[in-house]
N, C-alpha and C positions, 0 to 999 in steps of 0.2 A: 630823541632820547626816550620817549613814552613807550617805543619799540625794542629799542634795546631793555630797559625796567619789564617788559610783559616777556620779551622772549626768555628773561634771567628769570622768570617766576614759574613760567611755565614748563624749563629745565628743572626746576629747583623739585615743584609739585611732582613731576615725573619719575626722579630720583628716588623720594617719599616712597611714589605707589608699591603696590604690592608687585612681585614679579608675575609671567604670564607661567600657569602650569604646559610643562609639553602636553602633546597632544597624547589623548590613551590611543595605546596601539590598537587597530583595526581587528576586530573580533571575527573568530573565523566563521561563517555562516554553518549552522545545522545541517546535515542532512535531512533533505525530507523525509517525513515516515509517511510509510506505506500498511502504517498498520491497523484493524480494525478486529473487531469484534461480531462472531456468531452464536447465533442463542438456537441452539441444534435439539428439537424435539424428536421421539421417536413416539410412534402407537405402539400400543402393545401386542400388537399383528406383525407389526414388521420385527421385533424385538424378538417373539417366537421364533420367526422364518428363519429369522438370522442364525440366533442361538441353533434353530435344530439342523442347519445347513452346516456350523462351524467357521462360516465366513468371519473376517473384519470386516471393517468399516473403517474409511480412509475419504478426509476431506480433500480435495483436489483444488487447489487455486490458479486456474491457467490465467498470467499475467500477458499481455498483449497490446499489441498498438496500432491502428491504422497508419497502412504506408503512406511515405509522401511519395510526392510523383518521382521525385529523385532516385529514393528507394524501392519503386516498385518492382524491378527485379530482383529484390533479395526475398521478397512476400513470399509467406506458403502459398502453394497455388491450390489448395483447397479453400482456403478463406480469403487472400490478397490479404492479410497483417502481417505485422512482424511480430514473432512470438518472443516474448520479454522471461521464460520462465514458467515452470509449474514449484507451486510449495505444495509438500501431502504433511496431511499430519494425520495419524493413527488416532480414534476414538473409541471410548469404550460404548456399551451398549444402554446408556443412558442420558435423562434431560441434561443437557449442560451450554455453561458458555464458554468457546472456544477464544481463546488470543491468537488471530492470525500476524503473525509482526510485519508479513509482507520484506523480508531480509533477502527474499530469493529475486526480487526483482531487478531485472538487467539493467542496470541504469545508464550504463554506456552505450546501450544502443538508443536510449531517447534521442536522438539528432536525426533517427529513423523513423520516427512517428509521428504526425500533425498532432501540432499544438505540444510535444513532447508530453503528453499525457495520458498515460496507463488508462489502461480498461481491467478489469477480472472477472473472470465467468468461475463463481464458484458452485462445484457441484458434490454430491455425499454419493457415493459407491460403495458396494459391498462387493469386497474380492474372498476369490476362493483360491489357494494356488498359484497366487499371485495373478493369476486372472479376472476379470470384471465378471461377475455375478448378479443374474437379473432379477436378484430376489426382494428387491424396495424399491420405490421408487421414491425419490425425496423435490423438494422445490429449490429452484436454480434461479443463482440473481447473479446477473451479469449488466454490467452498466461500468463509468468510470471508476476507478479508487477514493476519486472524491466522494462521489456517492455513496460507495460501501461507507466511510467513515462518517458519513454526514447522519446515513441512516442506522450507526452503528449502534447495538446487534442488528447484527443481519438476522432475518429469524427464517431458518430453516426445517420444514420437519418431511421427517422420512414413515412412509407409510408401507404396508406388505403389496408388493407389485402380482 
C-alpha cells in the first residue's frame, strides 16, 4: 500500500512541475574570418621615387596552403602548395593601417591543405602599367593567417629600392 501512496505522490508532484522548455534550435556556426590588420609605413625616399615614377602601390595577399600527399598533383610546381587566392588592395602614398578581411580566401579547397590551414605571404608593390615596378622595396610577413591576426597590425614599411 506504502507503494501504491509514493507512486500517487510522485504522479501528483510531476503533474505540479513546471513543463520541460524545447530545445533551442542549433545555431549555425560562423564563418571563420581570415581577417587582419597592416600598419603600412613608407620613408620618404620611397614616397619621392614613387610619386616621381607615377607608379601605385598595391598590397598583394597571396593566400596558400601546403599540399597533402593526396593533393599533391594538383600543387604548383614552382612551390608544391596549393594556391587559395590573392586579395590586392590599392594604397595611397602614405602611413596607414590597412583592413585586410581576407573574403578572397578559397575555402573550399581547404580539404587540399595540411591541417586545412592557410598561410599568407603578404607583400607591397609599386606597379607601373599595370606592371611590377622595382622602385621600393618594402618588408614581407608570410607565415599562417593565425599568425597575421595574432600579430595584428602586421607592420610593414616600404623603403626607395
Amino acid at each position: 500500500m506504502r507503494l501504491v501512496f509514493a507512486s500517487l505522490a510522485v504522479l501528483a508532484l510531476a503533474a505540479c512541475s513546471k513543463p520541460q522548455e524545447a530545445a533551442a534550435p542549433a545555431e549555425t556556426p560562423k564563418p571563420a574570418s581570415y581577417a587582419y590588420d597592416i600598419a603600412l609605413s613608407f620613408t620618404p625616399a620611397a614616397v619621392e621615387k614613387v610619386t616621381k615614377r607615377g607608379d601605385t602601390v598595391t598590397i598583394a595577399a597571396l593566400y596558400y596552403g601546403n599540399a597533402t600527399a593526396a593533393s599533391a598533383s594538383l600543387a604548383d610546381a614552382s612551390d608544391r602548395t596549393i594556391h587559395l587566392n590573392t586579395d590586392h588592395v590599392d594604397v595611397t602614398l602614405k602611413d596607414q593601417t590597412i583592413h585586410m578581411t581576407g573574403e578572397g580566401v578559397n575555402t573550399p579547397n581547404f580539404d587540399k591543405i595540411v591541417e586545412k590551414k592557410p598561410l599568407v605571404q603578404v607583400t607591397v608593390i609599386a606597379m607601373k602599367a599595370g606592371k611590377k615596378d622595382p622602385v621600393i622595396a618594402c618588408s614581407v610577413f608570410q607565415d599562417y593567417v593565425t599568425s597575421a591576426q595574432a600579430a595584428s597590425p602586421l607592420k610593414i614599411r616600404c623603403d626607395a629600392a
